[in-house]
VEXKOL-803979 format. One record per residue (C-alpha): x, y, z; residue in three letters. Coordinates in steps of 0.05 Angstrom, whole numbers. Layout:
N
[rec [X, Y, Z], 'ALA'] ...
***
This chain:
464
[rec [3304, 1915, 616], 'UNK'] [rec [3227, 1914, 600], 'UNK'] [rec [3202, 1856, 554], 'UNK'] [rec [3162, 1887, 492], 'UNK'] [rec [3114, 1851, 443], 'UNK'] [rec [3120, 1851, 371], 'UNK'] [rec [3065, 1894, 349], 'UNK'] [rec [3041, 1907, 278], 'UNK'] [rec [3020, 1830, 263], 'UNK'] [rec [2964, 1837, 221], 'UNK'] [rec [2990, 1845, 165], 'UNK'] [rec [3023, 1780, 166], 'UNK'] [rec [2966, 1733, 147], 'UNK'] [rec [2986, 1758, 77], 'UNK'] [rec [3058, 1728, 81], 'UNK'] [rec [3076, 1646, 78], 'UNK'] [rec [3101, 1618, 131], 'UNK'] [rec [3175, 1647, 140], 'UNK'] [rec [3207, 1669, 197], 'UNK'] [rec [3196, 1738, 221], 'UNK'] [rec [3242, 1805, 242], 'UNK'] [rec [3220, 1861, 285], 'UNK'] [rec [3246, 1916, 321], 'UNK'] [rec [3243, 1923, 397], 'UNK'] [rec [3238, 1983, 427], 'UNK'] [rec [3287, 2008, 483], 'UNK'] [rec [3336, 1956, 447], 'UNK'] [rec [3410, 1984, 431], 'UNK'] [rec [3410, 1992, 356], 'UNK'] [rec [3483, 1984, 345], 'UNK'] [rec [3484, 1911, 376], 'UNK'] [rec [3464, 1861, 326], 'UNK'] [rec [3447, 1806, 376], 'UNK'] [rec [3394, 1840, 414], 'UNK'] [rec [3365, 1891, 358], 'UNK'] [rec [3321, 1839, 332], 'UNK'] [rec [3278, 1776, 353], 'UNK'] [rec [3258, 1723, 306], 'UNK'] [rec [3177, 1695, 306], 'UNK'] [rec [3146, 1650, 252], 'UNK'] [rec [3077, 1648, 238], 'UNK'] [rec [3052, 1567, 248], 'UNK'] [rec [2968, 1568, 239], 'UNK'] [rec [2923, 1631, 205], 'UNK'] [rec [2848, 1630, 230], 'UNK'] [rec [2813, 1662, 198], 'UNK'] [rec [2856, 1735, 188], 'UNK'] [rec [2894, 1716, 247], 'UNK'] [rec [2965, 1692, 258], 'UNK'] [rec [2992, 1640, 304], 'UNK'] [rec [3062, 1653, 324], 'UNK'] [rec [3114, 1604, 352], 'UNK'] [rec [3126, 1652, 407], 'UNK'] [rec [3049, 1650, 428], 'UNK'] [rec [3058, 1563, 428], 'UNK'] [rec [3124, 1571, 469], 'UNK'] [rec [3095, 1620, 517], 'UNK'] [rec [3034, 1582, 533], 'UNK'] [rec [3075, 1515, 542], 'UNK'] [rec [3118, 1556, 591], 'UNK'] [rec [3064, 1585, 635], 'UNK'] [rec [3035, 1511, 633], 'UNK'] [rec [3099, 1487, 657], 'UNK'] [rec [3117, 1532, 718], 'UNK'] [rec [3028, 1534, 737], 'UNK'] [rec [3046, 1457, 739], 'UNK'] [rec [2978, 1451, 688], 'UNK'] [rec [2996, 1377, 642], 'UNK'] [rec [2961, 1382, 565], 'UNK'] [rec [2913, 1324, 542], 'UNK'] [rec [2959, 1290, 489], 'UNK'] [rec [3024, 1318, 456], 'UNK'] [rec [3034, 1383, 480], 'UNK'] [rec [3068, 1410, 397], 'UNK'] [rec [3002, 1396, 373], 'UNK'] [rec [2958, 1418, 429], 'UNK'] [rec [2981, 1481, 451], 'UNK'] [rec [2973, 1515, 382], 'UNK'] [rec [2904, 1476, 374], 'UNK'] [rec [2879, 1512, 434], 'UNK'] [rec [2902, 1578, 408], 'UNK'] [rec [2868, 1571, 354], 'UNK'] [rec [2796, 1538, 383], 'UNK'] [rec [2806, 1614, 430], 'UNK'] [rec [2816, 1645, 357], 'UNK'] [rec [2742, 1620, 337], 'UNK'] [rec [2711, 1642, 391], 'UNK'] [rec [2730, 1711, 386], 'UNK'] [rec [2717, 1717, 311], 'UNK'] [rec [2649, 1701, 336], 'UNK'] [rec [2646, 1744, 391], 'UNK'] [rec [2661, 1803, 348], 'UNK'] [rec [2604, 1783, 293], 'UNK'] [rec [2547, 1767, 356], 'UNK'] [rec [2578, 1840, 385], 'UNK'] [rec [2607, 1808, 445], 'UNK'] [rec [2638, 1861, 492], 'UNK'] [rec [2661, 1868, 564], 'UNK'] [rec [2670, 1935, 608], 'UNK'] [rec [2726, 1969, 631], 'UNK'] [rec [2691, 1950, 699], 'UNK'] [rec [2678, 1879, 688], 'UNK'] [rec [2763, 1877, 664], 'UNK'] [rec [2780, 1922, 729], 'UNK'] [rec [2745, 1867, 772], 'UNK'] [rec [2756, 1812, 743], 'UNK'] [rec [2837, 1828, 745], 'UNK'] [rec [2832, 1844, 822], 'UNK'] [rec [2792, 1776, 842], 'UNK'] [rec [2855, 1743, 797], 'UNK'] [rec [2902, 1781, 831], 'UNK'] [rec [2873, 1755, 893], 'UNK'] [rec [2871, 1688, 878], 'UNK'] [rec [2944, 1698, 844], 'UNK'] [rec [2970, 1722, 920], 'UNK'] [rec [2934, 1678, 957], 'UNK'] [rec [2967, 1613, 920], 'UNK'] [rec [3033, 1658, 922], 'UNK'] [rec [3039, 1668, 988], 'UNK'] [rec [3040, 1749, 993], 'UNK'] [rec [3039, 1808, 944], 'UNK'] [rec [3119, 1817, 952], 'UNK'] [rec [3118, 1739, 948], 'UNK'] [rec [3082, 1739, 869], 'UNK'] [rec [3117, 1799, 857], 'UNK'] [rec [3186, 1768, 865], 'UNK'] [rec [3163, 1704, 819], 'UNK'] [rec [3140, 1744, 769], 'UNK'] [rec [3192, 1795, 764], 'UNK'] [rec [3147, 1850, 767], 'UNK'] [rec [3114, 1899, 808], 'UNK'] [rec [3040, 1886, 816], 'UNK'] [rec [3025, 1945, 781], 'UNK'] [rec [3050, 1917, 723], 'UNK'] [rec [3024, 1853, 729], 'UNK'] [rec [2955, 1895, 733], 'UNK'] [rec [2968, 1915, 672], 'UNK'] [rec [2994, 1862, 625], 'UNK'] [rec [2933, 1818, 658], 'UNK'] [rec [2882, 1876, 633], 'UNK'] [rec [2883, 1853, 560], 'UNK'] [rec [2896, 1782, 556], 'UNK'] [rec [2835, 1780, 612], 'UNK'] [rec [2789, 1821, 569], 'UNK'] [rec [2802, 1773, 516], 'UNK'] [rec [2790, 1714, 567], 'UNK'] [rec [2731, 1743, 585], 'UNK'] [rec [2695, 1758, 518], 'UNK'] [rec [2723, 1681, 496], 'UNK'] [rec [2678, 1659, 572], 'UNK'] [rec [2620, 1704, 547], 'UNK'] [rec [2620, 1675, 473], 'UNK'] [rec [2615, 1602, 506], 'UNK'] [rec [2562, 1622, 557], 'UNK'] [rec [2524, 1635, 497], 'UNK'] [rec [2525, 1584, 456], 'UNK'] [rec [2506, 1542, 516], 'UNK'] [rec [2453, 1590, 557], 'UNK'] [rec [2392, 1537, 532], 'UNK'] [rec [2433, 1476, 549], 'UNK'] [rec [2391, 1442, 619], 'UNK'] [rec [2386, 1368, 655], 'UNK'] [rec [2331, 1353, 684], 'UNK'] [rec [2337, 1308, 755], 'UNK'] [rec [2315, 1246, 715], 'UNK'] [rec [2375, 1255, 668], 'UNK'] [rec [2426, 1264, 732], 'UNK'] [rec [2399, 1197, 765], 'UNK'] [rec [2406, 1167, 697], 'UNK'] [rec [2473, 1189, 693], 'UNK'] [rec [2500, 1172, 755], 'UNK'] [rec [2467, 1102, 757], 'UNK'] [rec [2514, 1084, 691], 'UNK'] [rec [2577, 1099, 732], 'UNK'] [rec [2624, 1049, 756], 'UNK'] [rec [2647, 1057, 829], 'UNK'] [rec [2710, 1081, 806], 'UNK'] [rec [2683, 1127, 758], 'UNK'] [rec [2641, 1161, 818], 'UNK'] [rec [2672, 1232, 826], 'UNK'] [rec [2708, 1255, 898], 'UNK'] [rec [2683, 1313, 931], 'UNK'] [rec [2753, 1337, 967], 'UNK'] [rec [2731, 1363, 1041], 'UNK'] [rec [2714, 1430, 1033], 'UNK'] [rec [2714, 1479, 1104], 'UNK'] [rec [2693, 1557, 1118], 'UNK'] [rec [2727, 1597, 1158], 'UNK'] [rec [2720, 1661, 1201], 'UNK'] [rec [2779, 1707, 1217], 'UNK'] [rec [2803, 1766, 1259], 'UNK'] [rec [2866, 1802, 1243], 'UNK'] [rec [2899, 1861, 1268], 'UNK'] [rec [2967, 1898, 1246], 'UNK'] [rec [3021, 1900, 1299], 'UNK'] [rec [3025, 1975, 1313], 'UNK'] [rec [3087, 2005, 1274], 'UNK'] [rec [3123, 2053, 1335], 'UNK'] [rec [3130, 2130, 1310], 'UNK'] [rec [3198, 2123, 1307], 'UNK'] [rec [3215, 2082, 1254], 'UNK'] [rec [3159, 2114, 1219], 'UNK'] [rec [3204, 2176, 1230], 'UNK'] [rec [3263, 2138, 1205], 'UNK'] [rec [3234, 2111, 1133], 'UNK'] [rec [3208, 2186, 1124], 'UNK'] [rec [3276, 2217, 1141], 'UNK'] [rec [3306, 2166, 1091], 'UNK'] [rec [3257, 2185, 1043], 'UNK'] [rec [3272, 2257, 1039], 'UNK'] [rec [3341, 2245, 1046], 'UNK'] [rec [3335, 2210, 973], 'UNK'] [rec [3289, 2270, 952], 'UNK'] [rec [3347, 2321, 964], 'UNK'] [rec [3401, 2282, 933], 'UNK'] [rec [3356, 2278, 872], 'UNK'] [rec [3351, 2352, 868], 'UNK'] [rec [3418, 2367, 881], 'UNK'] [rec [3435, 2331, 827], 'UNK'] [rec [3481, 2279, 861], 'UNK'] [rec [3450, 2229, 832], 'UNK'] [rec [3382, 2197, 802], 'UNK'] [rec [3323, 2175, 820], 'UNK'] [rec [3331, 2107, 778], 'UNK'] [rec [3393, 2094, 811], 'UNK'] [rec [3362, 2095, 879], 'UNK'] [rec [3309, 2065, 864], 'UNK'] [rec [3347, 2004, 847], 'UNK'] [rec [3388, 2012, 904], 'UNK'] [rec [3344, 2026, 958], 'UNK'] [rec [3270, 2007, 931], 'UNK'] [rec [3230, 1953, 965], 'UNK'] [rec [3179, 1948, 908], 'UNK'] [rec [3223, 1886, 870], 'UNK'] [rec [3188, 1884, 811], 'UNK'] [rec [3197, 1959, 786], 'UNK'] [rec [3257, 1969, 830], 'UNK'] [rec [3293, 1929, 777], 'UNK'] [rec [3276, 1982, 732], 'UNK'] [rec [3296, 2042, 760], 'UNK'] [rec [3220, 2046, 790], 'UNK'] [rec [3188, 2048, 740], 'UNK'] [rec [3119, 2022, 733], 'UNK'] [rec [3099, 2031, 652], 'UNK'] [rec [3028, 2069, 629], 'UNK'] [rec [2975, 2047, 676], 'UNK'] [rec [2904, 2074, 702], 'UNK'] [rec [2890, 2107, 767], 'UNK'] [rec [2837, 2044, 779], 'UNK'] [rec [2902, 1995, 782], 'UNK'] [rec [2930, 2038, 837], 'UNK'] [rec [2930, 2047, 904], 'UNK'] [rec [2882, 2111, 912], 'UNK'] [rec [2931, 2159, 955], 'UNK'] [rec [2986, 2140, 908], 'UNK'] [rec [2941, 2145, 853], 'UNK'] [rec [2908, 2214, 878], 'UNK'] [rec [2987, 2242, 880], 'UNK'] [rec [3014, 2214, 817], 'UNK'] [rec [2963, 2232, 768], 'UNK'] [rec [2971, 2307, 800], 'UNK'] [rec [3043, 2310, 779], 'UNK'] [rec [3060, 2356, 724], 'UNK'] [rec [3138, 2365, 722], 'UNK'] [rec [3184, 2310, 709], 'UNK'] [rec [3247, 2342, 738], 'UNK'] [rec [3218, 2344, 811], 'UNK'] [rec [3200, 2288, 867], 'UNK'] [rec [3131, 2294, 891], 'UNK'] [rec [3120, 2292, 969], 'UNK'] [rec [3118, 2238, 1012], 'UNK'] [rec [3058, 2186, 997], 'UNK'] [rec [3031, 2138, 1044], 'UNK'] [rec [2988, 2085, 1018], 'UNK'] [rec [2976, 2012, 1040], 'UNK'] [rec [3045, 1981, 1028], 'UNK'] [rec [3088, 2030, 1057], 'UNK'] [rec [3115, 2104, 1043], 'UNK'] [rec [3134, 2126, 973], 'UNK'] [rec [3159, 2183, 929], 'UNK'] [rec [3146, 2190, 858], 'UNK'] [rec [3174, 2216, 790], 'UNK'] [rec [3128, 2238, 742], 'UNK'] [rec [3167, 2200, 667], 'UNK'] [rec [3097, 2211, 623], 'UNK'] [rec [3028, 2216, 615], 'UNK'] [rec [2982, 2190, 558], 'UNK'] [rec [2908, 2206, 563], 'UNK'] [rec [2883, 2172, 619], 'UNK'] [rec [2940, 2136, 635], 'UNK'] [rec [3008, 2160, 677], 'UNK'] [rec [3086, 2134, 675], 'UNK'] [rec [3115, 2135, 743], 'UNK'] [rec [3174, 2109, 769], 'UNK'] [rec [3177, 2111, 850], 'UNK'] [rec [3208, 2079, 908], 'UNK'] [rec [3184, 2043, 960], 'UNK'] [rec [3210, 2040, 1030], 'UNK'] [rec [3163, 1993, 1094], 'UNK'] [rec [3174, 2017, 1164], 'UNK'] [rec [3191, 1951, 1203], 'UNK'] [rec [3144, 1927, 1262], 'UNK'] [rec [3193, 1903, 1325], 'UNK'] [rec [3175, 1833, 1348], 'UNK'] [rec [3152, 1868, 1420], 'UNK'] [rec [3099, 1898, 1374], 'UNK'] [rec [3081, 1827, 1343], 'UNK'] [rec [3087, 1797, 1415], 'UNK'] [rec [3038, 1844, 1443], 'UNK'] [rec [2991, 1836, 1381], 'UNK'] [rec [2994, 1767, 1389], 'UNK'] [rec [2968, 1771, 1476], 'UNK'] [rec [2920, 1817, 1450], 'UNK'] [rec [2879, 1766, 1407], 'UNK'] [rec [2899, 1704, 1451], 'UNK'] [rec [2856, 1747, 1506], 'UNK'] [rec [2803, 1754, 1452], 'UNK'] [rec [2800, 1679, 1433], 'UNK'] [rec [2797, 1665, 1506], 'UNK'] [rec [2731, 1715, 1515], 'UNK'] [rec [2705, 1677, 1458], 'UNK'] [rec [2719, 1610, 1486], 'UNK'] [rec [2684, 1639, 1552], 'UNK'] [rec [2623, 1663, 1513], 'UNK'] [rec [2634, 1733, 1521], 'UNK'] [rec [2623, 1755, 1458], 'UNK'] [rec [2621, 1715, 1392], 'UNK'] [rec [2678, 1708, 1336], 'UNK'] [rec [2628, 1743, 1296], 'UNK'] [rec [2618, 1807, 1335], 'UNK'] [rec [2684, 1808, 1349], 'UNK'] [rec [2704, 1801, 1272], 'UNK'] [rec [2659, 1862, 1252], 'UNK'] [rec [2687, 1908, 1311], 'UNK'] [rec [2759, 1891, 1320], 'UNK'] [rec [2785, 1862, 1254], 'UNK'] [rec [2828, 1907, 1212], 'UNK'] [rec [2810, 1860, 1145], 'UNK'] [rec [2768, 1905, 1118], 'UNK'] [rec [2753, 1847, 1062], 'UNK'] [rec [2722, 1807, 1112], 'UNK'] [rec [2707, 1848, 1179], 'UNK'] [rec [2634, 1864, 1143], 'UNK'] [rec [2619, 1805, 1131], 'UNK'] [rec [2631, 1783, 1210], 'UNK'] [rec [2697, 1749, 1194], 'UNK'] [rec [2677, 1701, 1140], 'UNK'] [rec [2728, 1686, 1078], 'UNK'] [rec [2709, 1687, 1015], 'UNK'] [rec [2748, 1646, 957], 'UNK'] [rec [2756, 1670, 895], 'UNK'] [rec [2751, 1591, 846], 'UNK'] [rec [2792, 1586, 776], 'UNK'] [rec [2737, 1604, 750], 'UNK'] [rec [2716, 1668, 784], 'UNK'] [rec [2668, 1642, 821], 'UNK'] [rec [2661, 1676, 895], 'UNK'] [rec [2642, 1618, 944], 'UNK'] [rec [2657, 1620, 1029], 'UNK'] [rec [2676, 1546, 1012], 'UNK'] [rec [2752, 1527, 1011], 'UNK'] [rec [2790, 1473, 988], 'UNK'] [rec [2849, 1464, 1048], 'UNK'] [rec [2904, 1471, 986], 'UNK'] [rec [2868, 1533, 977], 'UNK'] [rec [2863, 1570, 1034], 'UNK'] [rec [2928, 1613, 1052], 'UNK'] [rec [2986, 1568, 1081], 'UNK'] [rec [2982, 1599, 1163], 'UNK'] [rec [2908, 1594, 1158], 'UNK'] [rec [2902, 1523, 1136], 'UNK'] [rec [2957, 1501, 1188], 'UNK'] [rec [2916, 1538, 1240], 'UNK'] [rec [2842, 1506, 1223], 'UNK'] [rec [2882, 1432, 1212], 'UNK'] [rec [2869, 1412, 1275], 'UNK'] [rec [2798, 1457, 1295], 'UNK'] [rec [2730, 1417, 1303], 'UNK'] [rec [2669, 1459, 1274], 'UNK'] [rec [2666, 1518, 1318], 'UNK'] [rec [2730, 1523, 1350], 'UNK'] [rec [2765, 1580, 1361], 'UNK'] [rec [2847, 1582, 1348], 'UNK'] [rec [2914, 1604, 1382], 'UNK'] [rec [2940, 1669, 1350], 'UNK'] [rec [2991, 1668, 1294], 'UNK'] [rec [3024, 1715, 1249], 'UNK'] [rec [3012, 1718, 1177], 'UNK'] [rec [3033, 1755, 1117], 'UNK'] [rec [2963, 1772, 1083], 'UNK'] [rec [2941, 1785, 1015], 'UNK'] [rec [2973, 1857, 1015], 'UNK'] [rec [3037, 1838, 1041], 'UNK'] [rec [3035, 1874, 1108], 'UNK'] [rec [3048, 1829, 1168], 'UNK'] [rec [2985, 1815, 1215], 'UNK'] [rec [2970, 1774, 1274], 'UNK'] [rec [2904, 1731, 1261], 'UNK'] [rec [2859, 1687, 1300], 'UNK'] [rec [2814, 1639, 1256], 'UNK'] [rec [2744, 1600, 1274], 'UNK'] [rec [2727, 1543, 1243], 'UNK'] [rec [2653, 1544, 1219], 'UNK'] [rec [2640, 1486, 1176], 'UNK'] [rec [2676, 1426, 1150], 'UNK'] [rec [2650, 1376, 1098], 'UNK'] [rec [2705, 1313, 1098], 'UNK'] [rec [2717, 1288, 1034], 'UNK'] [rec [2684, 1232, 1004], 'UNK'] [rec [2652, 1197, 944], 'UNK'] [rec [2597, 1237, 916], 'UNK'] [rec [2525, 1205, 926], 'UNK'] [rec [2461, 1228, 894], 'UNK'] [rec [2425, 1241, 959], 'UNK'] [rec [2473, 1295, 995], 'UNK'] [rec [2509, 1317, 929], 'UNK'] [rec [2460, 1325, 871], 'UNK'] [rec [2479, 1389, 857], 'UNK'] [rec [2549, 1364, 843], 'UNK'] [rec [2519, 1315, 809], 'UNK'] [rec [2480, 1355, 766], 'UNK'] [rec [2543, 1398, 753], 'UNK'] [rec [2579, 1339, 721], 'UNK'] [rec [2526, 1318, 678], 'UNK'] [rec [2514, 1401, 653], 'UNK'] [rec [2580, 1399, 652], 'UNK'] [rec [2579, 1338, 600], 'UNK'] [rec [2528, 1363, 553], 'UNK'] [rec [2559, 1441, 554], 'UNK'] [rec [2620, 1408, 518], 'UNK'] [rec [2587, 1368, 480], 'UNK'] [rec [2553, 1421, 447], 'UNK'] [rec [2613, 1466, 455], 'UNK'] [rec [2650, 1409, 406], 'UNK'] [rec [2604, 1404, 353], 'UNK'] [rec [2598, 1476, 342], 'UNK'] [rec [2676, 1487, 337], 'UNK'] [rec [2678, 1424, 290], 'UNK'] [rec [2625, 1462, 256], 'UNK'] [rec [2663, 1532, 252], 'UNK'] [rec [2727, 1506, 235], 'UNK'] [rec [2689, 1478, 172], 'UNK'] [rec [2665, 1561, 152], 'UNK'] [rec [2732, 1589, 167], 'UNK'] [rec [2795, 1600, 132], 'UNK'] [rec [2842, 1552, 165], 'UNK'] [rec [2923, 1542, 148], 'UNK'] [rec [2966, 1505, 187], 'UNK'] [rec [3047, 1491, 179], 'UNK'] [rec [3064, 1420, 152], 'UNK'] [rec [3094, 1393, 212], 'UNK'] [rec [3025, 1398, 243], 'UNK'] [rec [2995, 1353, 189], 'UNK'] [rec [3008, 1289, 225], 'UNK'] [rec [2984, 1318, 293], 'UNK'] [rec [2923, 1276, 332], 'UNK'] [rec [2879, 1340, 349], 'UNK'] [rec [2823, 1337, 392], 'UNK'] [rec [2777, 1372, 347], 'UNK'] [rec [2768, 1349, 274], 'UNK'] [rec [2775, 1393, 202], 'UNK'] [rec [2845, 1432, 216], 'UNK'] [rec [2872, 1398, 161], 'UNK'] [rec [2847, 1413, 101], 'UNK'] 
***
């Protein structure tokens, strides 16, 4: 069953603090246990409530992203709720907005990142209990929000500069131990290709697939029911296949181009191929310029004499390379099926917490079979061919060059300024940042429950 928010909460900045009842949708009215959930409104800034569930679902996501709070996490959860709070009352009197654009992009570069660290798409699908469409679109506005809360700080500190003088200043003051670590930091180069799926089982998923279509219309059973059965999307499959309203931008395009074209609810459109497999789909509803679709999901399977002979073909491609017959590069730009990286000859690019793009990687953050492979590579070697699950899910067979590596080490102000210089930016950009929340929270309406009152916050003038 699909997880709803309580919607409708701005009206509650006129109530006390009491506990809170709201209906659910999709909830079975005649059970008393699960018709209602219970919230209770703990801060108001400004006209906005902070709800326990908001605290408890922030210390949660802490909890399982590993992420530890400065001081006690009861007080500083809701306190950073609430410094978010300020900026966006700010942002919407300084007219801060973002794009539909700027969202779409910024949610794939997260999703990316959110793969990479998982493993594989079916990987962060699994953990999340979701398909990725619908991770696509419950990231949309809690990102847009992100975003505009980025924007509003980037402003208040676009003047903010340090001048060399200042960084040398800086960085003579520090104690040895206080002298920040650079971790080593490597770029890599890769070639992938896709063992070649034989035409049979590609046959054999299609066959299947129409099979389900004419059980469907012969009313022998449902399309949720196989779905559940026989889906291999897990996150909607758990749902009948259903994805919820979301915008032809979070889809694939061929499923995309074939789901926004369906018009009758009682019929299963044709087979769709897109980049995860073969699907068919069930038109549930369309709202503007969104669609509901629920659809299942079936991946022909690759025989490990396919992988085998993947796996010669780029050892005798790493051996040409070796031999100087051709570079990695060249190779990368006409061979590689990574479309993500065969223009820019092979190179990866890393998506940081931040959403910065860099072709530098942490080893923790490059994906698990790539790191193991460039482990043991000096600068410009070429490795053995291994099979990976990539960023889409699909199984591939991958050779990897290493191009740089910077070892880790205590930063010095000769070959790391720049870091350096980041630190002390760094420094100053909160500083500022501090004073002017200090300084908001003193023009705002601010009310916080009582068992907060004793609470060592990090910013001062909450209490009032």
């Amino acid at each position: 069953m699909k997880k709803s928010k309580i919607i409708g909460l701005g009206l509650l900045t006129l109530l006390p603090f009491v506990g809170l009842t709201a209906h659910v949708p999709g909830i079975d009215d005649d059970d008393p246990t699960l018709r209602s959930v219970i919230d209770e409104v703990i801060w108001v800034v400004g006209d906005e409530p902070i709800l326990k569930s908001e605290v408890e679902g922030l210390r949660l996501q802490a909890e399982m992203e590993g992420r530890r709070w400065k001081g006690d996490p009861d007080c500083a959860i809701p306190e950073r709720i609430a410094v978010e709070k300020l900026f966006l009352h700010q942002a919407a009197i300084d007219s801060i907005e973002v794009t539909e654009a700027d969202v779409a992009q910024n949610v794939e570069q997260r999703l990316e990142y959110f793969i990479t660290q998982a493993g594989s798409r079916e990987k962060l699908e699994e953990y999340r209990g979701q398909s990725l469409s619908q991770i696509r679109s419950q990231m949309r506005e809690e990102l847009r929000k992100q975003m505009m809360i980025q924007r509003m700080r980037e402003k208040l500190v676009e003047d903010i500069t340090v001048s060399p003088a200042e960084v040398r200043r800086y960085f003579s003051t520090l104690s040895p131990d206080s002298i920040p670590f650079v971790p080593t930091e490597v770029e890599v180069e890769i070639l992938t290709q896709a063992p070649k799926i034989e035409q049979a089982e590609i046959d054999r998923v299609k066959d299947e697939l129409r099979e389900f279509t004419d059980r469907v219309n012969q009313g022998e059973t449902t399309f949720q029911t196989l779905a559940r059965m026989y889906s291999e999307d897990p996150g909607s499959a758990r749902y009948g296949g259903e994805l919820g309203f979301v915008g032809r931008g979070t889809l694939d395009p061929a499923f995309a181009a074939v789901a926004f074209n369906l018009t009758d609810p009682r019929k299963v459109s044709k087979i769709v191929e897109s980049e995860y497999g073969f699907h068919i789909i069930q038109l549930i509803d369309k709202r503007g310029d969104k669609v509901n679709v629920r659809h299942i999901l079936r991946k022909p399977q690759m025989s490990q004499e396919s992988v085998n002979r993947a796996i010669a073909r780029l050892d005798s491609i790493a051996d040409d390379i070796r031999n100087e017959k051709f570079s990695f590069e060249d190779a990368a730009s006409l061979l590689s099926d990574d479309k993500d990286t065969r223009n820019n000859h092979g190179l990866m690019a890393n998506t940081t917490e931040d959403m910065r793009r860099t072709s530098k990687f942490r080893m923790q953050d490059l994906p698990a079979d790539v790191a193991r492979a460039v482990d043991t590579l000096k600068v410009g070697g070429v490795s053995r061919s291994f099979q990976m699950i990539n960023e889409r899910g699909k199984t591939v067979c991958a050779i990897v060059k290493l191009k740089s590596r910077i070892e880790g080490h205590k930063a010095t102000i000769t070959e790391d300024f720049q870091v350096m210089k980041n630190v002390v930016l760094n420094k100053r950009k909160e500083e500022c940042i501090s004073k002017w929340i200090e300084k908001k929270i003193k023009t705002i309406y601010v009310r916080v429950n009582d068992r907060y009152r004793d609470c060592q916050f990090e910013h001062q003038g909450w209490i009032k």
